[in-house]
C-alpha positions in Angstrom: 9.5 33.4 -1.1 11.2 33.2 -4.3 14.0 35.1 -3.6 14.7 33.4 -0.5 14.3 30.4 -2.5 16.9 31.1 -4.5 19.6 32.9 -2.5 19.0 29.0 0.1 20.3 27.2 -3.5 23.0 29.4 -4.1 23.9 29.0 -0.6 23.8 25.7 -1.0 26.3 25.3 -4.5 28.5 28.0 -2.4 28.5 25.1 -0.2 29.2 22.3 -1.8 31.4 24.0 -4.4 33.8 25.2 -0.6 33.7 22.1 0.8 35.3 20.6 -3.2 37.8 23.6 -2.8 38.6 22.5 0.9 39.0 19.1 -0.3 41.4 20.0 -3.2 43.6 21.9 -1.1 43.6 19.4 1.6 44.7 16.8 -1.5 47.2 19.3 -2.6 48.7 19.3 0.5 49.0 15.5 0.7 50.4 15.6 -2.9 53.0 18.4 -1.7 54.1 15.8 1.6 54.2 12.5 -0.2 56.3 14.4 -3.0 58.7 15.5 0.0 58.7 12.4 1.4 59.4 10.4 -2.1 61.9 13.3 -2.5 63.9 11.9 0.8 63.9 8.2 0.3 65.5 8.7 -3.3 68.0 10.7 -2.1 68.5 8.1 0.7 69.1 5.3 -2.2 71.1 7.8 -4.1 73.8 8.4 -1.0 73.4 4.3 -0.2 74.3 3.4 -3.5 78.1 2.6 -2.5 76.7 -0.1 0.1 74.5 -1.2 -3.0 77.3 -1.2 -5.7 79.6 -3.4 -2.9 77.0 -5.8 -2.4 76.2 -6.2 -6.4 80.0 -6.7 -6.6 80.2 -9.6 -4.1 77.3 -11.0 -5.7 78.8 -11.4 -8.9 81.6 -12.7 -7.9 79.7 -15.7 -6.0 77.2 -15.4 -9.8 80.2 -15.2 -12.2 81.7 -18.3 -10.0 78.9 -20.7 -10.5 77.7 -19.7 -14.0 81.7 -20.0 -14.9 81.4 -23.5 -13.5 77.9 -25.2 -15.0 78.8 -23.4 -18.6 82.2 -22.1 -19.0 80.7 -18.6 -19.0 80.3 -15.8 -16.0 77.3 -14.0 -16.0 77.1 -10.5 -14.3 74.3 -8.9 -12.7 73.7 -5.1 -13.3 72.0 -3.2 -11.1 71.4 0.4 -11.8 69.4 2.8 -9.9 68.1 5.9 -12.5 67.3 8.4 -10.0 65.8 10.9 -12.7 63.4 7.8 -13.8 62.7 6.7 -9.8 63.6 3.3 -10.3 66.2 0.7 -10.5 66.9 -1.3 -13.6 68.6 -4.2 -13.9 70.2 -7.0 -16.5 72.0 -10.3 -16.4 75.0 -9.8 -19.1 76.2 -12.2 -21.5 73.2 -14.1 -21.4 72.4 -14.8 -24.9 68.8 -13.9 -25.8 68.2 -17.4 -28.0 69.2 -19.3 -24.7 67.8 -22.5 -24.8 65.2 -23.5 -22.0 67.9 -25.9 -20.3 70.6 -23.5 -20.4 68.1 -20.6 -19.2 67.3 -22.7 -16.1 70.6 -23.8 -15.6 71.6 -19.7 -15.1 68.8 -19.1 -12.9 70.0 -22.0 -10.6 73.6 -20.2 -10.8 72.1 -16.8 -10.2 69.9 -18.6 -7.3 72.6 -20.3 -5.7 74.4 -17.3 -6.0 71.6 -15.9 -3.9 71.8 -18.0 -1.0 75.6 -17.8 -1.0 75.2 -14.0 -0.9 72.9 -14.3 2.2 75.3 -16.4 4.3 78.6 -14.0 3.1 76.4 -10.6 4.1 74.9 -12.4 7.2 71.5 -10.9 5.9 68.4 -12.9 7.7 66.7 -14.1 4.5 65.5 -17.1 3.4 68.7 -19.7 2.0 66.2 -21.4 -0.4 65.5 -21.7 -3.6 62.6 -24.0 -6.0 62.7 -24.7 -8.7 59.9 -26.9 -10.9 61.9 -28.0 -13.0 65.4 -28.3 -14.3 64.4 -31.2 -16.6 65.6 -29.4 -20.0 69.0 -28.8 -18.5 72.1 -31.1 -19.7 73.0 -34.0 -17.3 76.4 -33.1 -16.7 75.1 -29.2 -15.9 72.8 -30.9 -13.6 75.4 -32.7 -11.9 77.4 -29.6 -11.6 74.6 -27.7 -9.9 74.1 -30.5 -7.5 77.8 -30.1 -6.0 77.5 -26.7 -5.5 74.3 -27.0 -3.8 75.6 -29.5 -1.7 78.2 -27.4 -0.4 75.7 -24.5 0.3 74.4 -23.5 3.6 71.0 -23.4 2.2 68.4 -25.5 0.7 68.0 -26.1 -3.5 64.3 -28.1 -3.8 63.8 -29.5 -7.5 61.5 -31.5 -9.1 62.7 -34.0 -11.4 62.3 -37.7 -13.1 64.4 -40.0 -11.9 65.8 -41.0 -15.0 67.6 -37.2 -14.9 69.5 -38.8 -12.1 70.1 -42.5 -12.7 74.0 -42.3 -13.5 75.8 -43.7 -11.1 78.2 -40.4 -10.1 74.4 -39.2 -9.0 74.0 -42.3 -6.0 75.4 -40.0 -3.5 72.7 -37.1 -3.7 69.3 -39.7 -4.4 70.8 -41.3 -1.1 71.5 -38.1 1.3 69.2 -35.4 -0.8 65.7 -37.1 -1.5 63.3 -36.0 0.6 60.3 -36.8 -1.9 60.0 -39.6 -3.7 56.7 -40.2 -5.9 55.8 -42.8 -8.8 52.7 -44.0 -10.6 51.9 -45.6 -7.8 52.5 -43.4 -4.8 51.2 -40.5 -5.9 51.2 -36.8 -3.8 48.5 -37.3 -1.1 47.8 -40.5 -2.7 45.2 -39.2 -5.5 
């Protein structure tokens, strides 16, 4: 009875320590196809990187435009795929890193409009919006400057600021065709 006993256990750990093996080989296996399939779609990016390098190049040239015009300074967007580290990296050039919060908002509006202008050029279906909270730190005349260009875009650029940002009379054109929300101390957003 013993014996038997113990011969059913070992059966038993011979068992459970197969059906482990099993599942490590099974896992192995997984690991062995995901690797091949990672394996394929980096050396797809790798071979699309022409397409990728043309479309970085129009976008800069739409991003150098607009930066160029609200600062007197093109920006250039760098965008690098490292196939040995499986990823792409990317940088905005001559972008100084002290930039003050209004000139750091006024790029990203250059490199957003940028955006939008890219999507119309390329035909791409993608959204031709952009938000921003705020653009409140950003000089007047840099504000004005990113209005025009907006206005000329086939897209939409949604800010929220005071209305003392935008109470020079060269703004009366964009408060009358551009408002679409208008709040105060007392008409609040759903009236709270």
């Amino acid at each position: 009875g013993q014996i038997y006993n113990e011969q059913s256990n070992i059966r038993e750990q011979i068992a459970s320590v197969q059906a482990l093996l099993d599942k490590i080989v099974d896992t192995k296996k997984m690991i062995a196809k995901l690797d091949g399939q990672k394996d394929v779609v980096i050396d797809q990016i790798s071979s699309n990187t022409q397409q990728l390098d043309d479309n970085v190049e129009t976008f800069n040239e739409l991003f150098g435009s607009l930066s160029k015009y609200f600062y007197g300074e093109r920006y250039i967007f760098d965008l690098e795929f490292d196939s040995d580290k499986e990823k792409c990296e990317f940088e905005i050039a001559s972008i100084s890193p002290n930039s003050t919060g209004g000139k750091k908002k006024g790029e990203l509006s250059a490199f957003d409009l940028a955006y939008i202008e890219f999507v119309n050029k390329a035909k791409l279906k993608r959204p031709t919006f952009v938000v921003h909270d705020s653009i409140e730190d950003v000089d007047v005349n840099q504000v004005f400057g990113i209005f025009e260009k907006a206005d000329q875009l086939n897209g939409q650029y949604i800010v929220a600021l005071l209305s003392d940002k935008i109470s020079d009379q060269k703004f009366s054109k964009f408060r009358e065709k551009s408002t679409i929300l208008e709040l105060s101390e007392s008409d609040k957003f759903f009236r709270i």
